[in-house]
Steps between C-alpha positions, in 0.01 A plus 500: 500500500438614156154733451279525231404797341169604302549728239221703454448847219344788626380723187434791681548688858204347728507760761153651398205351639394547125678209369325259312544118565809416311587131401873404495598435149817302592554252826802246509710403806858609512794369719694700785747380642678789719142684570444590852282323735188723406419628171738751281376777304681785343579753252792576277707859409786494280724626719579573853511832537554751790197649718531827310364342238274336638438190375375179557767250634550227287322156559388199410527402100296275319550320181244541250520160393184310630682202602835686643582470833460817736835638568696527835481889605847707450426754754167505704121390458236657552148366616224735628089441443391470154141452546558354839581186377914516462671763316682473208728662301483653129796492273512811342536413155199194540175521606423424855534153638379375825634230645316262815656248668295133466488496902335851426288444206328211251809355358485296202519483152313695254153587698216704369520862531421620862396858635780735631364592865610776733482554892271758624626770799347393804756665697401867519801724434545698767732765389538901594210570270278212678529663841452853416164371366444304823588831700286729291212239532530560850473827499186527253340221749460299171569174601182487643347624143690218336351207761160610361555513168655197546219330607265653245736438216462105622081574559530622084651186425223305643241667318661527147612072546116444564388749221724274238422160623107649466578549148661215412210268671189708329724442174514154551153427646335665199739345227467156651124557550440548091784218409345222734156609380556514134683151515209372720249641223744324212452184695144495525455607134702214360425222684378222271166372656340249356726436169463888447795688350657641796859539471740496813776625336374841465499553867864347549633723179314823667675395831803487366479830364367694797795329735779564218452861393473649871814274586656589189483900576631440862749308372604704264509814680689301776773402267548839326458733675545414902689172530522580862107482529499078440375309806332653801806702565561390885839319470617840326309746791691234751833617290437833568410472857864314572664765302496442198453713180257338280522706193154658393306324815336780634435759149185576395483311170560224737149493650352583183616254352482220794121634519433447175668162449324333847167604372579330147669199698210440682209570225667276276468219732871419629544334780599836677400734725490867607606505844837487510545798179282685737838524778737570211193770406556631847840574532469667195240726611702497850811642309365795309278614752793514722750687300239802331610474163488276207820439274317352257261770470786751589287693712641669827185575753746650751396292794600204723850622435640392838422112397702457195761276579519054536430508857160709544438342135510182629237510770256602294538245260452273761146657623432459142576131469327472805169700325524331191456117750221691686305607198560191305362269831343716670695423808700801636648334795593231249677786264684593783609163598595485164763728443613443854558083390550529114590794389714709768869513564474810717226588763444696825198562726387819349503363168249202614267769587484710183504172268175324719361871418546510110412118517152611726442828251559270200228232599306752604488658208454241252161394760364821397553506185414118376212498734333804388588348149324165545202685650563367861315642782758441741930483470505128456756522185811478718787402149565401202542120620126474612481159636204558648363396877433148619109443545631309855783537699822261437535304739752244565528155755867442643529162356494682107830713646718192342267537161564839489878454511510211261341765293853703574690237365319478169464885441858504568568204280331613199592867568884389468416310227308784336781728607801281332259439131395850482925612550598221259231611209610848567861437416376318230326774354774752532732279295270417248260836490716709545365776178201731585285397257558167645415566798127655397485161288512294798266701740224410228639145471451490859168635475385255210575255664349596833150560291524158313579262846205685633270441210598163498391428874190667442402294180631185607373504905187438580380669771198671543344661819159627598487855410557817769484778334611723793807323544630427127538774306518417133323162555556245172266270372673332217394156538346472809123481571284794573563683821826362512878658423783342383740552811803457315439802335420681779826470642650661214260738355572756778824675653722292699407680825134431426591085448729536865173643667296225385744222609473657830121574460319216334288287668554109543469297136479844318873340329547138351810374626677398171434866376677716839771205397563572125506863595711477759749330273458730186514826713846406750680482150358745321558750757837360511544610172354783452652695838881633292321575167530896421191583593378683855346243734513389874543118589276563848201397326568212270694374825207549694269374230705173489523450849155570562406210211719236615381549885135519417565185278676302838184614698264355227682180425523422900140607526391197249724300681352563854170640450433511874827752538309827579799703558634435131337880407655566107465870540708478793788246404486698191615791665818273699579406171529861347696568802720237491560495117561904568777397749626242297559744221551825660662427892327764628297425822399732765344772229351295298328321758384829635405580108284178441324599848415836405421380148276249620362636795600217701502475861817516707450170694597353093812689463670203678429259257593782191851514710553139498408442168726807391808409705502110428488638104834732559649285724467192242595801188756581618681212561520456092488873384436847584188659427414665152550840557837454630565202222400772223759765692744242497482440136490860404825524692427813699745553780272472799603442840346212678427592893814288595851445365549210315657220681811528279582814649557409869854497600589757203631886602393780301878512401409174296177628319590856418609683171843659511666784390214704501456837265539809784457842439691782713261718718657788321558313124547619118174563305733325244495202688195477615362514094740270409397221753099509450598493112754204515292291771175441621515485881214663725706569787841624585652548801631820569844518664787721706799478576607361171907435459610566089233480380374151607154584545408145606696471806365804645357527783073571507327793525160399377341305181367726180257364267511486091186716464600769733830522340294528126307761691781737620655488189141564312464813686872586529502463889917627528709638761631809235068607416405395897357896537252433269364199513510454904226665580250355313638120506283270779422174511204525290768557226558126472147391554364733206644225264434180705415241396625495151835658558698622167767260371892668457377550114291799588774709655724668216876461502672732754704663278624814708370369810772236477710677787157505688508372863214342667449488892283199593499578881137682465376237276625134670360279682775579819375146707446218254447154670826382566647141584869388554687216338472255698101540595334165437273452173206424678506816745541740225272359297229554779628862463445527151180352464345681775636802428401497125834556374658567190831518576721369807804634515784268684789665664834427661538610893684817386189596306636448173277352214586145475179379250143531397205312588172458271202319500584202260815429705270378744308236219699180481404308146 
């Protein structure tokens, strides 16, 4: 069977953490018809010289001819990790080239440009250096000293999530506060009473101005200078959870710029909100906190030293995702739930303990601070998400169990539906917009249009209520009598959390049903379109929002139906209807029941119908689609793993799936050698090898793996057998964790010149037990391995111990 290949240009070494999100300029599909049964990727020398001179073996050769055919190998191939998704080789008179097999990557024909990702360590490298540490940590009793700063490290992240999602809600409450009372003025001012003058297209041009600018600036700081920053940033924390490297996720410019573009998202009137930016917000705070320096800021504080690697990383990203959900809801049993459903690959007893701390800390926190703010008297200002309390407990009868799961159905109908419109505009858009300045252009499209629909309904709707001034806050007169408001506006002349809260709140008749129905309609597609634009914005409250309309509007419609039906409550069917739209578009169910409980302050005896409603909306979802995080992973193309094999897989060995010949190094190699592979290819790991017969480094047997950035790292520092005196002594395993995470690239270290002869001994520095897996092992059991493991690498070996292939994480994604 004949494979495809994907050709793909790398500009540039993408070892460092410091890369920037680099688009592939060229894509087209090439035949190969000898390749191996897993992907082939190598580098070429000239020559095949002897070990003296120590140089790379030749390999694989590549015509530079876009449409050529990839050649049958002469001599051996080589196939290691580049960026953990299949290595490659790099002719050395070409620039690098990449290749994927289709079963192990988007194949196609000319696609849009996509983001080169990388595998994160997860598997701690436990080498010579590691357990000297571990000894000396014994001896110091300082493992103790680490559990606690553990767990204050995770009590910091708490605090500082809350601090930021305090300042991004004053921010917003005070901007909105002046826009919605300015326009509210403009209204009032230019309404034409009695054949007066009035002019209403003041108001709608002022609108429009005070919704473009602020989207504008978001937009446009979105675009040009953090890319990474668009959306609410979940699917991409998820990434990073699973393993992988999302370039620039967790930097500093990241939150400043996601903080600044949700409050503009949200000021200017999008249908967005700030909840979900508020995780992504988290595990940034989670990630510097953690490792006691900035890189962007390229200050060292000399502390936390002992946490700077993937693994310990990783945790604390997690209680940060999991502080970000409990200071955006409120809900810190919910944020825990959270991560544990949505967001984490990886978890362990211990590490449910310190994330339900940062998650308690964090709404703590935040109750503090915004109730001492809004001049409360008591800690009643439990998130972000403030849905407020129900006057009167929900309560349900056992014949509206059937109601409540019809309500599944829908939410999971429309959610599908919303899921599968909002993935088709999106491809749209990134074949059609694909230029920056595009891209700003249709944010304020979006936003035009969003302002005009809305002026529209109010102008053209008719609906005016008796006037409560404690429960409307910019109440509209426009043409309604006195001591009445135009409830049209109301709905839109306030943040979208404030219109979910009074959906849930109002009382009986305090909405005409042909208004909740026009607004139902205008909001599921206009959140549909505006959840992919470049701008920073969570789809957990438009989603809300539209449930909560279209189940308060069932409630009402059935209530003039059957006015005797007393158990037809809208606040409360508007709250199934949240939840069941929520499940329809999201799939999650048992934490974000637990969040709208917490949120609402609703009693337990009503999770039951929440559950129903939520599982008959994911069970009905998923029968057409997945939900939208993983929808908008799945068209980004990261290589995540899903928490089972794919069916495909069963009845394969990992002889069937694995990369072959792979790159070794000798436990005692060249310096030579070792330059000359990280220049000519791109792997991140290497297995390092005995026993090797002339010179045929990959059939020897295994001695241990080595990675690319601890190989940059002894030559950086000149780590040889011939200088060992000097440099011994002083060499630990903080060496290596002084650069993470943005390790140099094989640029920074000079030619070797007279350190050509050199010899390096890997034996301190190797992992000496990588996870290990014969031949014949089944797909399925090593995958279990790998995924709960967190590996980057798998090596696959023969019964006499000799390297036999390479496993990585996208031989594992069938496409």
């Amino acid at each position: 069977m004949s494979d495809k290949h994907q050709l793909i240009d790398i500009e540039e070494d993408i070892s460092s953490d410091d890369d920037e999100v680099k688009p592939i300029n060229n894509t087209w599909l090439v035949d190969n018809e000898e390749a191996s049964t897993s992907r082939s990727n190598d580098f070429n020398t000239p020559t095949d010289e002897n070990e003296d001179n120590a140089v790379v073996p030749p390999l694989l050769s590549i015509d530079s001819e876009p449409t050529a055919s990839i050649q049958a190998p002469t001599t051996s191939q080589s196939s290691s990790s580049n960026n953990d998704t299949g290595d490659h080789s790099n002719d050395l008179d070409s620039d690098p080239i990449f290749h994927l097999r289709s079963r192990t990557a988007a194949a196609g024909t000319l696609q849009r440009p996509q983001i080169q990702y990388e595998s994160l360590d997860y598997d701690v490298c436990e080498n010579k250096l590691f357990h000297a540490e571990q000894r000396k940590r014994l001896r110091d009793r300082f493992s103790l000293r680490i559990h606690v700063i553990r767990w204050i490290i995770f009590i910091l992240i708490g605090i500082i999530t809350a601090l930021n999602a305090c300042f991004v809600n004053i921010v917003i409450d005070l901007l909105s506060e002046q826009k919605y009372k300015f326009l509210k003025a403009s209204v009032e001012q230019n309404v034409p009473v009695n054949g007066g003058d009035g002019d209403l297209a003041l108001p709608y041009l002022w609108w429009l101005l005070l919704s473009v600018v602020p989207v504008a600036v978001g937009a446009t700081m979105v675009t040009y200078i953090e890319p990474i920053t668009a959306g609410s940033g979940i699917p991409q924390v998820k990434c990073y959870l699973n393993g992988v490297k999302v370039p620039r996720i967790v930097r500093i410019k990241t939150m400043a710029v996601k903080t600044i573009g949700v409050i503009t998202t949200v000021v200017g009137g999008l249908a967005g909100g700030k909840e979900g930016p508020m995780i992504h917000a988290g595990a940034v705070v989670a990630a510097g906190i953690s490792q006691g320096k900035s890189t962007t800021f390229v200050k060292d504080f000399r502390i936390f030293k002992a946490f700077r690697d993937d693994h310990e990383k990783r945790d604390f990203v997690l209680g940060g995702g999991a502080a970000g959900v409990a200071a955006a809801f409120g809900a810190p049993i919910g944020g825990m739930l959270f991560s544990l459903e949505e967001a984490a690959s990886f978890w362990n007893q211990n590490l449910i303990w310190r994330t339900l701390i940062a998650s308690i800390i964090s709404s703590f926190t935040l109750n503090i601070v915004l109730s001492a703010y809004k001049g409360l008297e008591n800690f009643t200002f439990t998130g972000l998400f403030n849905l407020g309390k129900f006057k009167e407990p929900l309560t349900f009868a056992y014949f509206e169990l059937p109601i409540f799961m019809l309500f599944g159905v829908a939410g999971g109908l429309l959610g599908a539906t919303w899921n599968a419109l909002n993935t088709l505009i999106n491809k749209v858009r990134r074949r059609f917009v694909p230029w920056k300045l595009g891209k700003v252009a249709e944010a304020v499209v979006i936003s035009i249009i969003g302002v005009t629909l809305a002026t529209i309904m109010i102008y053209f709707i008719d609906d005016c209520r008796p006037l409560d001034k404690e429960r409307i806050s910019y109440p509209v007169q426009l043409f309604c009598e006195d001591n009445e408001y135009n409830a049209v506006a109301a709905l839109w002349f306030q943040t979208p959390e404030a219109t979910v809260r009074a959906l849930f709140h109002d009382e009986e008749g305090a909405h005409n049903i042909r208004t909740v129905g026009y607004f139902t309609l205008v909001y599921y597609f206009l959140a549909c379109a505006t959840f992919g634009l470049n701008v920073s914005l969570g789809v957990f409250i438009p989603t809300a929002l539209v449930g909560a309309a279209w189940g308060r509007l069932v409630a009402m419609q059935f209530l003039d139906w059957f006015p005797d039906a007393h158990f037809l409550n809208p606040g409360k069917y508007a709250l199934i209807g949240a939840a069941a739209h929520l499940g329809g578009v999201l799939r999650m169910t048992i934490s974000l029941s637990v969040i709208l409980m917490e949120t609402t302050g609703a009693e337990t005896s009503f999770f039951f119908p929440l559950i129903i409603a939520l599982i008959s909306a994911k069970w009905v979802g998923d029968y057409f689609n997945e939900g939208i995080y993983d929808m908008v992973i799945e068209e980004s193309h990261a290589p995540i793993l899903p928490w089972e094999p794919v069916p495909q897989y069963k009845g394969l060995t990992a002889l069937e799936i694995l990369s072959k010949p792979v790159v070794c190094i000798k436990l005692r190699d060249s310096a030579h050698y070792i330059y000359e592979v990280l220049l000519r290819c791109d792997h991140n790991g290497f297995p390092v090898v005995d026993d090797v017969k002339d010179n045929r480094r990959c059939e020897g047997r295994v001695c241990g793996i080595i990675l690319r950035s601890q190989l940059i790292v002894i030559l950086l520092k000149s780590l040889y057998v011939e200088n060992k005196r000097f440099w011994l002594p002083e060499t630990s395993i903080q060496t290596f964790r002084e650069v993470y995470p943005r390790y140099p690239s094989i640029k920074s270290v000079r030619p070797l010149d007279r350190k050509e002869n050199y010899t390096v001994d890997l034996s301190m520095f190797m992992n000496p037990s990588p996870v290990r897996v014969n031949n014949h092992d089944s797909v399925p059991k090593i995958f279990n391995i790998f995924r709960a493991l967190g590996l980057r690498h798998m090596l696959v070996i023969s019964n006499e111990n000799r390297i036999a292939g390479i496993i990585t994480r996208r031989d594992f994604i069938y496409k």
